[in-house]
C-alpha positions in Angstrom: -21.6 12.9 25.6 -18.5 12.4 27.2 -15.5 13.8 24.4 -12.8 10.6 23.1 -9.3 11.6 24.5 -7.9 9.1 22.5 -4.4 10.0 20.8 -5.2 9.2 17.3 -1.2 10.1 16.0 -0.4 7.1 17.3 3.0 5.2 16.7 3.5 1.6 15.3 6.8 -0.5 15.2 7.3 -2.4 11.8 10.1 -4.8 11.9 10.9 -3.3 7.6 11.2 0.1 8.6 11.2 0.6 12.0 8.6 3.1 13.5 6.2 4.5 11.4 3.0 6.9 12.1 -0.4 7.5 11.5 -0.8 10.5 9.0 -3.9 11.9 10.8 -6.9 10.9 12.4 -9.3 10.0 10.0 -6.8 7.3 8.5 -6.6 5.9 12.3 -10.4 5.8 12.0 -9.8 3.7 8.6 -7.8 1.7 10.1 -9.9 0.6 13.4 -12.7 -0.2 11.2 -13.6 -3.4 11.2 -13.3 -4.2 7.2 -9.8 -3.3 7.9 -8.9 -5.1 11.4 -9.8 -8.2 9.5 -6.5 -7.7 7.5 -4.9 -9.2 11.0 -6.5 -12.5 10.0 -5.4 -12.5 6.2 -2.3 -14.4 5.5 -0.3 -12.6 2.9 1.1 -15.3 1.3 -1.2 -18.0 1.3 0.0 -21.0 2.4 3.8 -20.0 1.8 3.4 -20.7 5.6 4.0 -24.6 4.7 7.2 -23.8 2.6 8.9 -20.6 4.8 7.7 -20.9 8.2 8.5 -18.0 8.8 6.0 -16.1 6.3 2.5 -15.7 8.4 2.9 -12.0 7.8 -0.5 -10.8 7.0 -2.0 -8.1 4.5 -2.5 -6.0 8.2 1.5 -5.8 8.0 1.4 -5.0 4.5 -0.9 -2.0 4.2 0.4 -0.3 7.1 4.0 -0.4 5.2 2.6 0.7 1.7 1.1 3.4 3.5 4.4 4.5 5.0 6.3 3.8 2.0 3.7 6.3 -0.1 4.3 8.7 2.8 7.9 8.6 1.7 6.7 8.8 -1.9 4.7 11.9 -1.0 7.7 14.0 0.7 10.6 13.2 -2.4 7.9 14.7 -4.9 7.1 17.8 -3.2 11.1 18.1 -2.8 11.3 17.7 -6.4 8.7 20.6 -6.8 5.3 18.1 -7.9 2.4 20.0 -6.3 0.5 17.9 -4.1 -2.3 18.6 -2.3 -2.8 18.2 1.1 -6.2 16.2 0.0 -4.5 14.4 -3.1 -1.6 13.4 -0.4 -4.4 12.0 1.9 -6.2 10.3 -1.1 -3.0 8.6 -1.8 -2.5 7.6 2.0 -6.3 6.2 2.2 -5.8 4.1 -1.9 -2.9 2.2 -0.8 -4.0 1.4 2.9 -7.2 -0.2 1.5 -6.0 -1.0 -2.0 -5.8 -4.9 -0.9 -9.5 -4.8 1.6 -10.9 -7.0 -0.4 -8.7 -9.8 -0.1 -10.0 -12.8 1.6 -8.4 -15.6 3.7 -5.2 -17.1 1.6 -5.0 -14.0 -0.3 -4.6 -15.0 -4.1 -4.8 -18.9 -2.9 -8.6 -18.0 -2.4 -9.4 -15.8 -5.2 -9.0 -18.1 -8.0 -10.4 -21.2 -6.4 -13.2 -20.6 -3.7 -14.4 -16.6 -5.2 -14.9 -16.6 -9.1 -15.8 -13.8 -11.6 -14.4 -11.2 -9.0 -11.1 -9.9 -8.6 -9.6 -9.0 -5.2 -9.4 -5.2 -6.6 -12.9 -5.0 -7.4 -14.2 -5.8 -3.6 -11.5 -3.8 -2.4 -13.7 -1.2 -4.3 -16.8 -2.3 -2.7 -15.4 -2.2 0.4 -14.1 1.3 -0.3 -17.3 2.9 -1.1 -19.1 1.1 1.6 -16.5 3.0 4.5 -16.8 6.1 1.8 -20.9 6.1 3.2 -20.0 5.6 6.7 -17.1 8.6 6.5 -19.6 10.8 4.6 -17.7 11.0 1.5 -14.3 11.6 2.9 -13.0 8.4 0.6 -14.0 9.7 -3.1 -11.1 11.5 -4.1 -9.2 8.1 -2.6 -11.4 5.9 -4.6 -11.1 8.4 -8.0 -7.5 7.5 -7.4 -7.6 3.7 -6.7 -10.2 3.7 -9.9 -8.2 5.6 -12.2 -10.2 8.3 -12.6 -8.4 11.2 -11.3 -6.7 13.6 -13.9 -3.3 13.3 -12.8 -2.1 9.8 -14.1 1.3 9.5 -11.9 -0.8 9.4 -8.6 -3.0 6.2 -9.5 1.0 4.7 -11.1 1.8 5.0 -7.3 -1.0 3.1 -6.6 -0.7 0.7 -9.7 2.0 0.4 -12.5 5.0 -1.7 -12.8 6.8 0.1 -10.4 4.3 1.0 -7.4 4.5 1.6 -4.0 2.8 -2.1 -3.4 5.1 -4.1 -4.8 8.2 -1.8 -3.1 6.8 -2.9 -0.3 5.7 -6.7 -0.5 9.0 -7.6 -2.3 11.1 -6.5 1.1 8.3 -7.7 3.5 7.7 -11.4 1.6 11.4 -11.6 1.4 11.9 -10.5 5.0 9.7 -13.4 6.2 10.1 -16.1 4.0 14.3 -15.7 4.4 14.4 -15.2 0.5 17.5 -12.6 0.6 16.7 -12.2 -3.3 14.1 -10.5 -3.0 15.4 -7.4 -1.0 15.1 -4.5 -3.2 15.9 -0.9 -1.8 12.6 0.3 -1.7 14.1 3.9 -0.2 16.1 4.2 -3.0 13.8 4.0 -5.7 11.0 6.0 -4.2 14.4 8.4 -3.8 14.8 8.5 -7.8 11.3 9.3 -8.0 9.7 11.8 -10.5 6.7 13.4 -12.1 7.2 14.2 -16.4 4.4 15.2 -18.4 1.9 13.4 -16.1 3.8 10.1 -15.7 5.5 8.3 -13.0 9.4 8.4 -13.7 12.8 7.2 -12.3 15.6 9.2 -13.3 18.3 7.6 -14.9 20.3 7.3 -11.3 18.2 4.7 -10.4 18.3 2.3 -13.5 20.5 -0.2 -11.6 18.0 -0.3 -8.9 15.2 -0.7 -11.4 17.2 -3.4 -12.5 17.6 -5.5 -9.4 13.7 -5.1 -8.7 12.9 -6.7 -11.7 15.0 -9.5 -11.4 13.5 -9.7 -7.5 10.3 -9.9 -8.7 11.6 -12.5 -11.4 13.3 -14.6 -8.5 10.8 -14.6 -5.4 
């Protein structure tokens, strides 16, 4: 059997943050799978598209810039001297790439109208453990994050809290493509005030002003 030369580090151009780059091979092999090309053809707005013309972004655009964002994420912590693996860094990576999957077309337009009794989350987490089989395991510790179920608390917060590397990203990128100029937060500088205390996601007290304007962003847009 012929070996694949294909140059799995590859590079993609985001119009938020410029260039940003595949982590390692398996997460390019996450992201050519099908479940997750299908992203391409998920509006992330719904049909904002009929309002702001310019906001056919889809979930595609979105997890590829939560999973640069965490990559940021990852590299202030270490600096700040909170021990993360090389496999709980990858976990993270792997959580927030596929933490929206299970959206379907319209995003949250569909979800309470056409799909009942389920929430977005918990097919993302079907979907999860159905690549998890096909990758021979190498999603679990991923999916003990995105569960919950991990010991250390602060790495599912970056996943999902009030203040999580999702919404640091789809505040800029809705606000990018809808024109809504409220709603762009500095997403680099909050990830820059970033901290581990006792287990918990922090922000030290430099970054309160930014806290500040993100909540009123999310308030406005």
């Amino acid at each position: 059997m012929k070996k694949s030369t294909t140059n799995k580090l590859k590079i993609i151009n985001d119009p938020i943050y410029g260039f940003i780059s595949i982590p390692n091979s398996l997460i390019f092999d996450i992201i050519e799978h099908p479940y997750f090309q299908r992203l391409r053809r998920v509006t992330q707005m719904g049909l904002s598209n009929l309002v702001y013309p310019g906001a056919n972004h889809t979930r595609f655009h979105h997890a590829i810039g939560c999973m640069h964002l965490m990559q940021k994420a990852v590299r202030v912590l270490r600096v700040k001297n909170v021990e993360i693996s090389e496999d709980e860094a990858n976990a993270l990576y792997i959580a927030i790439l596929l933490h929206d999957i299970g959206h379907g077309a319209f995003s949250h337009a569909l979800e309470h109208s056409i799909v009942n009794g389920i929430t977005h989350e918990e097919i993302s987490l079907k979907f999860m453990k159905a690549i998890n089989e096909e990758f021979d395991g190498k999603l679990s510790l991923a999916i003990e994050v995105f569960e919950g179920k991990h010991p250390r608390k602060f790495l599912y917060q970056l996943i999902s809290s009030q203040l999580d590397i999702d919404r640091l990203d789809y505040l800029k990128r809705d606000s990018f493509y809808t024109g809504v100029a409220e709603g762009n937060i500095s997403s680099d500088r909050l990830i820059a005030m970033m901290n581990e205390v006792d287990n918990e996601l922090v922000i030290e007290q430099k970054g309160i002003y930014s806290v500040e304007k993100f909540i009123i962003a999310r308030r406005l847009i």
